[in-house]
C-alpha positions as CSV (number, residue, x, y, z in Angstrom):
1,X,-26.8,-91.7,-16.0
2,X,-23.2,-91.2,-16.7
3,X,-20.7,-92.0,-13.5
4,X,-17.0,-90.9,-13.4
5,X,-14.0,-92.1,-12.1
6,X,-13.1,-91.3,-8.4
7,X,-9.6,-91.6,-8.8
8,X,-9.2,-88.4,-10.3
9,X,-10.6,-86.9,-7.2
10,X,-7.9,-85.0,-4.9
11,X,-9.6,-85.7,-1.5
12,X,-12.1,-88.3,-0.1
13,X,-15.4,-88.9,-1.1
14,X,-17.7,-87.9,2.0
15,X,-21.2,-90.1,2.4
16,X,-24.0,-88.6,4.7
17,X,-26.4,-91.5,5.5
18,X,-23.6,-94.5,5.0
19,X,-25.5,-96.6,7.3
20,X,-28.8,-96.5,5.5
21,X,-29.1,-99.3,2.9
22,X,-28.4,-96.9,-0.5
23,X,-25.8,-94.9,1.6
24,X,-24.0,-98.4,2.6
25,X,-24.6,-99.7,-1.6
26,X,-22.6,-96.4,-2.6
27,X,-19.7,-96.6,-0.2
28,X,-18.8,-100.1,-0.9
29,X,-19.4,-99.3,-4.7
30,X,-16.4,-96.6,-4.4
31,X,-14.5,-98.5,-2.2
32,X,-14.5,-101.0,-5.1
33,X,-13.4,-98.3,-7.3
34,X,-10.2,-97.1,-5.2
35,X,-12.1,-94.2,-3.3
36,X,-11.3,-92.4,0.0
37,X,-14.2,-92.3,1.6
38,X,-15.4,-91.0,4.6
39,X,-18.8,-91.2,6.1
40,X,-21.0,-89.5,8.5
41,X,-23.2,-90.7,10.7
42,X,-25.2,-89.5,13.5
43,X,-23.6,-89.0,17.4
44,X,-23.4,-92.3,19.1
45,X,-24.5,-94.8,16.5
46,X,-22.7,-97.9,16.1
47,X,-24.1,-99.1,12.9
48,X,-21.1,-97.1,11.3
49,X,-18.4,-98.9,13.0
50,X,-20.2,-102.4,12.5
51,X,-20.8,-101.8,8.8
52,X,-17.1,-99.8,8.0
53,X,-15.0,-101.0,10.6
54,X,-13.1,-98.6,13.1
55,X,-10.6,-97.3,10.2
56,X,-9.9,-93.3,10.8
């Protein structure tokens, strides 16, 4: 498998399933890399704001 940089990208990098345990090992894997990211979740759960934090 061959992975690129993210830093080339012009917008954020958008996660569905962040809060599931391979969703949650790729966002902190582009984090690492200088990523935007952005992830969705479903309505009302709080796993995404223990896990990521409250950043908009």
């Amino acid at each position: 498998m061959t992975t690129s940089s993210p830093t080339s990208a012009s917008g954020p990098v958008v996660v569905a399933g962040a809060t599931g345990d391979i969703g949650r090992r790729i966002v902190r894997e582009l984090l690492a890399a200088g990523a935007r990211v952005r992830v969705l979740t479903r309505p009302g759960s709080t796993a995404a704001a223990e896990a990521w934090g409250d950043d908009p």
